[in-house]
C-alpha positions in Angstrom: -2.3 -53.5 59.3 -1.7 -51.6 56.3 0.2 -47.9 57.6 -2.2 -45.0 56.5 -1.0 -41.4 55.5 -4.1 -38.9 55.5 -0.8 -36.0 55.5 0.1 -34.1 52.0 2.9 -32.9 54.1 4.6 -36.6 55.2 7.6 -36.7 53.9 6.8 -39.8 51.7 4.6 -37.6 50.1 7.2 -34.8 49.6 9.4 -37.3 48.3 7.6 -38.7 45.7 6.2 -35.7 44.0 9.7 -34.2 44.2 10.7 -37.7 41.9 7.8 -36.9 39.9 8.7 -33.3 39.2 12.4 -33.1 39.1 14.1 -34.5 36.0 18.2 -33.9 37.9 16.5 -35.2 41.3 14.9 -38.6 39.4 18.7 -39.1 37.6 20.9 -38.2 41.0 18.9 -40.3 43.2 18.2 -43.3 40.4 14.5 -43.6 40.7 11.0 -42.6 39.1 7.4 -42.0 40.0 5.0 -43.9 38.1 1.0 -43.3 38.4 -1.9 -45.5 38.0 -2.9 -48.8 38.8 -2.4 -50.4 34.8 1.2 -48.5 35.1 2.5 -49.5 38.3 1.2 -53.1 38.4 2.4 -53.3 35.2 6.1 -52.5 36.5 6.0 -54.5 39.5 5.0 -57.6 37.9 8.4 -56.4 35.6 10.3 -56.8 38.6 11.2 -53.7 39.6 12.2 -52.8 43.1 10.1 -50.6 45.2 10.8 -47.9 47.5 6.9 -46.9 47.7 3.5 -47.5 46.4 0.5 -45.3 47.5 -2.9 -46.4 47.1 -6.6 -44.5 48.1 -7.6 -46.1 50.8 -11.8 -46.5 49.1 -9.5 -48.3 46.4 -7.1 -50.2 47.9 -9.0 -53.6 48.7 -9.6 -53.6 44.5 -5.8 -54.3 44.1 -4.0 -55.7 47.4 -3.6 -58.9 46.6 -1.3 -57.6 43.6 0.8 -55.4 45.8 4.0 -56.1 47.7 4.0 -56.7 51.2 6.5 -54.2 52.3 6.3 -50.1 51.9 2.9 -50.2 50.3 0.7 -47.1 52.0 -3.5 -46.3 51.7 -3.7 -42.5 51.3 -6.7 -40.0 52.2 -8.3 -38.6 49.2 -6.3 -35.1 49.7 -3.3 -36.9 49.7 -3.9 -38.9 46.4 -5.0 -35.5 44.7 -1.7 -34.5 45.7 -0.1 -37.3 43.6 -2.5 -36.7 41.0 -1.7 -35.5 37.9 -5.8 -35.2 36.3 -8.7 -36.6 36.5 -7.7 -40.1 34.1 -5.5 -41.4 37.4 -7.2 -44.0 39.6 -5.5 -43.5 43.0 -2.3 -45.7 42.9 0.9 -44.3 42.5 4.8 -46.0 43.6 8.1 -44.9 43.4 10.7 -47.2 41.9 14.4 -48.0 41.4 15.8 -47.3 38.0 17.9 -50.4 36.1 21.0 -48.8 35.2 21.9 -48.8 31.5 24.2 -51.7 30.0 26.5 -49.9 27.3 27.5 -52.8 26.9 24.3 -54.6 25.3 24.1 -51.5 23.0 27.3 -52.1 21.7 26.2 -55.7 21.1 22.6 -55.2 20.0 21.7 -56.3 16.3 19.3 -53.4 15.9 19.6 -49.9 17.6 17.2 -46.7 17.9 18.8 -43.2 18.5 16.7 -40.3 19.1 17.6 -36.6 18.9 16.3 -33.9 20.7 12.6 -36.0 20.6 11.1 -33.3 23.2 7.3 -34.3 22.8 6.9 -36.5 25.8 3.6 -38.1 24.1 6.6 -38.5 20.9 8.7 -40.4 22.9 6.1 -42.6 24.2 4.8 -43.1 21.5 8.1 -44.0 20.1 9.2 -46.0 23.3 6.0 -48.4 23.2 6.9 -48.9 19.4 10.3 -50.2 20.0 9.7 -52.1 22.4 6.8 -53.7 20.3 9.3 -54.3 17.1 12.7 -55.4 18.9 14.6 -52.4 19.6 15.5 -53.6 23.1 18.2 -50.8 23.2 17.7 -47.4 22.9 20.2 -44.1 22.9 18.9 -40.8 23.8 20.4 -37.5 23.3 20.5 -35.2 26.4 17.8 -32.8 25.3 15.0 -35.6 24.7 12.4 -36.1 26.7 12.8 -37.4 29.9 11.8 -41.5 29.7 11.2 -41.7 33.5 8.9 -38.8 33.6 5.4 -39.7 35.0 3.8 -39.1 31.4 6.2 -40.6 28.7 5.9 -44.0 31.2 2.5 -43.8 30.8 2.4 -42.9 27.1 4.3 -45.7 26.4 2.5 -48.0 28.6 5.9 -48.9 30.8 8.0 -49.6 27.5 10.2 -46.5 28.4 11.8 -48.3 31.9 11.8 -51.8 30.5 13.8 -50.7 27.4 18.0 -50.4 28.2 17.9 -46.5 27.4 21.6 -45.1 27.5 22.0 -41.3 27.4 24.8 -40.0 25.3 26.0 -36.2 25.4 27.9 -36.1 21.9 25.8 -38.0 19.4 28.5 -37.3 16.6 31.2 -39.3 18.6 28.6 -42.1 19.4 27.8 -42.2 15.9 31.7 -43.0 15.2 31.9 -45.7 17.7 29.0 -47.4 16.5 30.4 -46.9 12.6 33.8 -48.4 13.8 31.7 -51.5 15.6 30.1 -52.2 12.4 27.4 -51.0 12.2 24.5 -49.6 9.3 24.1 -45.9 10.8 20.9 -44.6 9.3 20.0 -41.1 9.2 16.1 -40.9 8.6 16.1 -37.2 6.7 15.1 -35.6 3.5 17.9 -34.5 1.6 20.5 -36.7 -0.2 18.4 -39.2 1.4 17.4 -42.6 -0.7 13.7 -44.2 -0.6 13.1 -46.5 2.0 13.0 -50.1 1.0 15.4 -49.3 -2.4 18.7 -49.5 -0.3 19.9 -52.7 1.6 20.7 -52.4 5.1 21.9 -55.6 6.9 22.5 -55.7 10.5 24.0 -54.6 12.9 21.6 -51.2 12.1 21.1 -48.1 14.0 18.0 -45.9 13.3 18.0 -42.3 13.7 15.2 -40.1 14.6 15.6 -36.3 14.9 13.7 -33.7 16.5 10.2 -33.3 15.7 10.6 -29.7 13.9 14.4 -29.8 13.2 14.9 -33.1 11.9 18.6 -34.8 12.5 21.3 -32.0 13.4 23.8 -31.8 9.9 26.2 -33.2 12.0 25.3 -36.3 13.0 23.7 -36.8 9.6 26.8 -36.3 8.1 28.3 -38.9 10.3 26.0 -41.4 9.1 26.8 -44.2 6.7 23.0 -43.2 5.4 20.5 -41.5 4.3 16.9 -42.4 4.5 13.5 -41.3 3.8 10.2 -42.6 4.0 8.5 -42.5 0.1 4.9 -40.6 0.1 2.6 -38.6 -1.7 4.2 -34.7 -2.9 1.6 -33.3 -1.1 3.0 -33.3 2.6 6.7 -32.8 3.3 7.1 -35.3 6.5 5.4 -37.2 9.1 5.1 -37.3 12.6 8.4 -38.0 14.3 6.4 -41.5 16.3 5.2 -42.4 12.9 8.1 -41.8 10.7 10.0 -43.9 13.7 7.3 -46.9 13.7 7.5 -47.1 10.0 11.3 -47.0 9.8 11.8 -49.6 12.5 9.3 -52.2 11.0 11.5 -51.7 7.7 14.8 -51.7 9.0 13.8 -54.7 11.7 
């Protein structure tokens, strides 16, 4: 019989929303919190392991026959607006083991993203779905982007940002320098000195950059790219959205 917590004090619960809420808690521990039923069958049907999935109990007859057999709990209605996080989530919610990032495959990967400083968790989704979409199975992160196991930039990105290999990297200059010395195209996607998109050849291995969404690229790891690119458009608007500059550079440089 499936175990039933009507408690927002179990310790389950307590758990869980501490995963959800705690960035350094989340990366100590190596798990996320993921939220509705789309989301978290979505992830178990990627193979993920489990520690927990909750599900309200009026719902949970709707989707048992896609949920594990071990660790799975119905919750009370209080309990699941505990989890909550508005009025768009349907009642299911799980925690989850991270997959550990494989340097390894970044070093070997024909095409790379790198983000800096991408903060916008609805950004980073956004950007996150989009690799995933076009290729860019690996993905480097500086340490001040947004978080990619938070609860919303999973959902944003409808589960891209866990299935991608995501390494995070504390000096993006030095990075940059390994990746020049591997071989490959380091391209800084910025305004000045920068050449149109689509005029210069790239080859591959290639390495997008994306900066932060008001400061662009830092000048430092611009200047240790091999280069400089921008996106040509009309004189009448100085840039685009960080997600949309990204998805148009990546289908380019693809």
């Amino acid at each position: 019989m499936i175990n039933l917590i009507e408690s927002k004090d179990n310790p389950k619960v307590k758990n869980a929303l501490k995963i959800a809420n705690d960035p350094s808690y989340r990366r100590k521990n190596g798990v996320f919190f993921a939220s509705t039923s789309k989301v978290v069958l979505d992830i178990i049907d990627a193979g993920f392991v489990h520690q927990a999935v909750f599900v309200l109990n009026t719902e949970y007859e709707k989707f048992a026959h896609r949920l594990p057999d071990k660790n799975v709990y119905a919750v009370s209605q209080a309990v699941a607006d505990k989890l909550s996080e508005g009025k768009t989530e349907d009642g299911v919610y799980a925690v989850f083991e991270m997959k550990q990032a494989d340097e390894g495959s970044i070093f070997s990967a024909d095409r790379l993203l790198v983000l800096q400083d991408v903060q916008d968790p609805n950004n980073m989704g956004a950007i996150m779905r989009t690799a995933l979409g076009f290729g860019y199975d690996n993905v480097v992160v500086s340490a001040k982007c947004a978080d990619v196991f938070s609860r919303k930039v999973i959902r944003t990105s409808m589960t891209a940002s866990v299935k991608l290999n995501v390494l995070r990297v504390s000096d993006m200059v030095a990075f940059t320098q390994s990746l020049n010395e591997k071989g490959f195209t380091t391209v800084a996607a910025c305004l000045e000195g920068a050449q149109e998109l689509g005029t210069v050849p790239t080859g591959l291995p290639v390495a997008l950059y994306i900066g932060n969404e008001g400061q662009g690229l830092s000048r430092d790891v611009i200047e240790s790219c091999s280069l400089r690119l921008k996106i040509p458009m009309s004189d009448r608007i100085e840039s685009l959205n960080a997600a949309v500059s990204a998805a148009v550079l990546m289908w380019e440089l693809r």
